[in-house]
N, C-alpha and C positions, 0 to 999 in steps of 0.2 A: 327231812330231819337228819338222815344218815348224812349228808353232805354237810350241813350243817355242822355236826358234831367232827366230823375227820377232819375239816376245815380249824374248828378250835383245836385239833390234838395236833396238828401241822403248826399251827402259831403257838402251840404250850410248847414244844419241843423246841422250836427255835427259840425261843426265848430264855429257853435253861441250858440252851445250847450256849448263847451270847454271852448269858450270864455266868455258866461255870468258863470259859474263855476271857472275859473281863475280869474276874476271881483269879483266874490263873496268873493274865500279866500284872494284876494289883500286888500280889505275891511276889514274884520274880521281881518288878520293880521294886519292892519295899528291899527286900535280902539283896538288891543289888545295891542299893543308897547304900544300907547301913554298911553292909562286908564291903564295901572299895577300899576305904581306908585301908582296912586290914589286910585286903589284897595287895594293895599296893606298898605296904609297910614291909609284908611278906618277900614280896621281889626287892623291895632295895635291899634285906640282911642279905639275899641270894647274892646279888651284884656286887655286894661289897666284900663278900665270902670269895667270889671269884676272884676278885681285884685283886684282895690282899695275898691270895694265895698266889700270885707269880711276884708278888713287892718283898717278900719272905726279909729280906736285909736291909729294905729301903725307909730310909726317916724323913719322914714327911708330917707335916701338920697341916692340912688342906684336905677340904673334904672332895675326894676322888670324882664321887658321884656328881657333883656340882662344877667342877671342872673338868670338861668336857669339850671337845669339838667336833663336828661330823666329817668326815672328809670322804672322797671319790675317787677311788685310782685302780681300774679292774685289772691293770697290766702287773702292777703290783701286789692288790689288797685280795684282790680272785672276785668282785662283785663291781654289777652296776650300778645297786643302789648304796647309798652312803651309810659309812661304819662309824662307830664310833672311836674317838681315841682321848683316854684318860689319860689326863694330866698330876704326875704329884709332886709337891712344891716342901719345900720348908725353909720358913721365914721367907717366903715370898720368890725364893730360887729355885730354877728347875731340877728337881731330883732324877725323875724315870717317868717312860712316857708305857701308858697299855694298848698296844693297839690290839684294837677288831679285827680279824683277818679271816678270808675264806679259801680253804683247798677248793677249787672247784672240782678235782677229778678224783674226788673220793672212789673205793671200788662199788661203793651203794647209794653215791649222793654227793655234793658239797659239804664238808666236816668244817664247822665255824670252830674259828680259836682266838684266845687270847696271846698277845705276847707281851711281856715286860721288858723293858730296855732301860739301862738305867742310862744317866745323862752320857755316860762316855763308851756310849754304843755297845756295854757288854748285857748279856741277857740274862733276867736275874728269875727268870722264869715263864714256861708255856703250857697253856691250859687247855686242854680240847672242850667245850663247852656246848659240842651241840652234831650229834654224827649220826650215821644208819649203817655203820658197820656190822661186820657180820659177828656174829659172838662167838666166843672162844679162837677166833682170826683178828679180824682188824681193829678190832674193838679191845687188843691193848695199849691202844695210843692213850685210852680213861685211864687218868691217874688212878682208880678208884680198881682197875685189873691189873695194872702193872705200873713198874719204874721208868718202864722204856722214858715216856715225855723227860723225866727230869733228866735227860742226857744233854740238852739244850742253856740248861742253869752252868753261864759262866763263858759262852759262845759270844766270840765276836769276831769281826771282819777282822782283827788281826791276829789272832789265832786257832781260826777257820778256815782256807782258801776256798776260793769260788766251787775249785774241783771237787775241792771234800765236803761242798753241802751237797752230798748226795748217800745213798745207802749205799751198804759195804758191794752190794750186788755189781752195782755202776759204779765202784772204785770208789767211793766217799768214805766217811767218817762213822756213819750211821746204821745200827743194826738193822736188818729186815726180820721179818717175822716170817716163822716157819710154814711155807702155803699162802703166805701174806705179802708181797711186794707190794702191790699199788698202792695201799694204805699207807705205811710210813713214808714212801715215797712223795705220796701226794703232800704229805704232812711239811716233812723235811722243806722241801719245796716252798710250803706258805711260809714257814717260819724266817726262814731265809730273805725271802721278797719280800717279809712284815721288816727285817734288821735291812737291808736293804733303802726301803722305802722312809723309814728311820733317818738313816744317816742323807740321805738326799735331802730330807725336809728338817730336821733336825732343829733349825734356828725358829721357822716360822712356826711349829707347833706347840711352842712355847710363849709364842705371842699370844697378850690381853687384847682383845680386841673389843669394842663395843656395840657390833655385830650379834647381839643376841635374840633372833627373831625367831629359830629353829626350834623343836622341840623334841625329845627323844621318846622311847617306848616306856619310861616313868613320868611323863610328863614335867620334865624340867628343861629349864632352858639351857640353850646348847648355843657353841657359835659353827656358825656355817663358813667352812673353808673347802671349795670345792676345786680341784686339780683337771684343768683339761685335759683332756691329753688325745 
């Protein structure tokens, strides 16, 4: 009878076990159905908040987020997997392209950025959007610590030279931060190889293509333009 009875308390537990465990993922699924939308509504104001903040002077009528293309260039962009690059247009002509771009040699990690280039290569603005620097050091490339990034608003290959995209340390244009080289360094660097990489590709990233098969991290469709190299 003792065996008997342990036996049922062995199968009552498991069964409240299954059941608070089924409870739980019926839960998590239902809050996950309903909040996506919201989720995902959430990220695009973020995305579009990033966008516009380097477009500051740009006139455009085209929705940013929906023109898009992914593209591949780690000698250039600092990654192997593909970035995105915004397109903005008005009345249907190329205004300013955003690209994706990664430091890879951050002093704490790869620091992803935005760059804005308007159509005749000058830079109307660049946004750090994603770092592990160290704080109160390299962590004033965040517009949100410092001015430094908006030193780059108005930067172009012809009143840039190659020499002076670097920090004042290595004879460039560019402040370094006090205890902080590698950080602006690293930065300076993407920024450069994003204006760079710009004026190389410049005709083709403005091309419609009807290559829409790709999909991006908001789930919209993208065209895929990938660069061997």
């Amino acid at each position: 009878m003792v065996e008997n009875n342990s036996a049922k308390s062995v199968l009552q537990v498991g069964f409240l076990l299954a059941l608070t465990a089924l409870t739980g993922t019926g839960v998590m699924a239902f809050t996950n159905y309903h909040t996506k939308d919201i989720i995902e509504a959430n990220q695009r104001q973020v995305l579009i908040r990033s966008l516009t903040s380097v477009l500051p002077n740009v006139e455009y009528d085209n929705d940013l987020i929906e023109d898009v293309i992914t593209v591949t260039d780690q000698e250039r962009l600092g990654s192997k997997s593909p970035l995105s690059i915004y397109r903005a247009r008005y009345k249907s002509e190329p205004r300013a392209a955003v690209i994706t771009s990664v430091a890879p040699n951050g002093y704490n990690g790869p620091i992803k950025i935005i760059v804005g280039i308007e159509r005749d290569g000058v830079i109307s603005g660049v946004r750090v959007v994603d770092h592990r620097e160290t704080p109160g050091l390299g962590d004033a490339i965040d517009a949100q610590r410092s001015d430094w990034i908006l030193g780059f608003t108005g930067r172009s290959s012809q009143n840039t030279s190659t020499a002076q995209w670097q920090v004042k340390k290595d004879g460039g244009e560019f402040d370094q931060f006090t205890g902080a080289t590698i950080t602006p360094r690293a930065v300076v660097k993407a920024v450069h190889n994003s204006l760079q990489y710009f004026e190389t590709h410049r005709q083709e990233l403005f091309v419609v293509t009807e290559n829409a098969d790709a999909t991006d991290h908001l789930h919209h469709k993208t065209l895929s333009v990938t660069d061997q190299k």
